[in-house]
N, C-alpha and C positions, 0 to 999 in steps of 0.2 A: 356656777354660771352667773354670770351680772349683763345687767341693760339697763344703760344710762348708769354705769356706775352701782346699782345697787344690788345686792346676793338675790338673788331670787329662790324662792323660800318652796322646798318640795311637796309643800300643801299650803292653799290658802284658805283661809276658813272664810265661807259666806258670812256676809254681813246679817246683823238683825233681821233688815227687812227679807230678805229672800229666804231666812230661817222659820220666821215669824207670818209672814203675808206672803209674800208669794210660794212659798213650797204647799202650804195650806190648801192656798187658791186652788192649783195646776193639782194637788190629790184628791181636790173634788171634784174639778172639771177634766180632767182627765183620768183619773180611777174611775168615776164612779160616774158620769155623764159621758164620757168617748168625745167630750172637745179638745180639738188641737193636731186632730189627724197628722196635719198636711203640716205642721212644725216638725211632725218625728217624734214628741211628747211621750210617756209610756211611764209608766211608775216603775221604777223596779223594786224589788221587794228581794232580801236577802236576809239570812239567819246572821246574828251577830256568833262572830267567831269564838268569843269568851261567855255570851248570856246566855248564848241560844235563842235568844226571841228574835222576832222578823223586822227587819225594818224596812221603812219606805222612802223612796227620795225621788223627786221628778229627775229624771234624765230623758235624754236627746236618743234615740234609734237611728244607730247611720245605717241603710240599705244599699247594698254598691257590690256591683255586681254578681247578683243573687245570694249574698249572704249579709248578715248580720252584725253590726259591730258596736259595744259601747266603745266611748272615750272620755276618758276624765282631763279635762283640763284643768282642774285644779287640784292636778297629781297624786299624792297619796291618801286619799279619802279614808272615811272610815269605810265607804262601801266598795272602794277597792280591795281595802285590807281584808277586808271580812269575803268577798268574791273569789280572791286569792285563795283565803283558806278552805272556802265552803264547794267553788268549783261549777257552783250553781245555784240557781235561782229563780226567781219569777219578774215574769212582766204585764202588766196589768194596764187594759185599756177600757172605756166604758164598762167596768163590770165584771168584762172578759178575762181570765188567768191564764198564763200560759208558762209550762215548764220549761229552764233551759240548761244545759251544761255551758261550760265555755272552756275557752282555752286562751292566756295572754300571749299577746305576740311578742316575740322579742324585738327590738329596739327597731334590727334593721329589716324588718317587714313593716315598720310604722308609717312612713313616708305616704305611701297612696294612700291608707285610709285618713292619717291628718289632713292631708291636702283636700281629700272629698269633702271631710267634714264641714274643714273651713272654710269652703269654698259655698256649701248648701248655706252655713249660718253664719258668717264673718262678722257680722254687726252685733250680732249678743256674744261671741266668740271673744272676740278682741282683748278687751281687758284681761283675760284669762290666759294668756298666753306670751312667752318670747317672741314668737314667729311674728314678723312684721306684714305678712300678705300671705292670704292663699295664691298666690303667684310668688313666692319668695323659693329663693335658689335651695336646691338639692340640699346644701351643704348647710344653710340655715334649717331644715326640718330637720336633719342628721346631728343637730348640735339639741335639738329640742326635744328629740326623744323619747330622753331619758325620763325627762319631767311631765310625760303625758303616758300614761298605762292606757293601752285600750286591748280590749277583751273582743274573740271572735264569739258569738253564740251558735249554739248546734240543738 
């Protein structure tokens, strides 16, 4: 896939600052203080697939209609990879732990849950994405897909 011309790369890796400073931040104010409710904020916590040890990363909790959804927009993570393999997980909010299974949707279930997403957070969203609007055409989410894994939890 290209926009504006250039391959668009099926993982983008965070820059310094949101490795360094902001992921830090958001795992102590949201792990371990419960700041950020009302963003969706949540650490999740997953076993690496080859180490075995846990790892932590701030992510987004989409809630829509009574279920549970991550989504990566920056496509193949390593905590997609490693969610893929493990099947499950944890999610951790002030303090609180909680266990999950999941299950990845395939491509063409993806539509309503991108559109929610980007629709609750379009402003931090945007860079991270092809889709030109949470109002953008059917056929624009169904070309973007592919490049966006999101995971139902149970």
């Amino acid at each position: 896939m290209k926009q504006n011309g250039d391959p668009i790369s099926p993982y983008r890796r965070s820059s310094w600052m949101i490795l360094h400073v902001a992921n830090p931040f958001l795992r102590l104010f949201v792990g371990r203080l419960g700041f950020g409710s009302s963003s969706g904020f949540r650490i999740l916590k997953v076993r690496g697939r080859k180490s075995g040890r846990w790892y932590s990363v701030p992510i987004r909790l989409l809630e829509l209609d009574g279920y549970r959804y991550l989504v990566a927009l920056q496509g193949q993570t390593f905590w997609v990879k490693n969610l893929r393999m493990q099947g499950a997980g944890k999610l951790q909010f002030g303090g609180r732990t909680t266990d999950f299974t999941s299950v990845e949707l395939p491509d063409q279930d993806k539509t309503p849950v991108l559109r929610a997403y980007l629709k609750r957070w379009w402003s931090v969203s945007k860079p991270l994405t092809t889709i030109t609007s949470p109002d953008a055409t059917d056929e624009e989410f169904v070309r973007a897909e592919p490049l966006h894994p999101v995971f139902l939890l149970k």
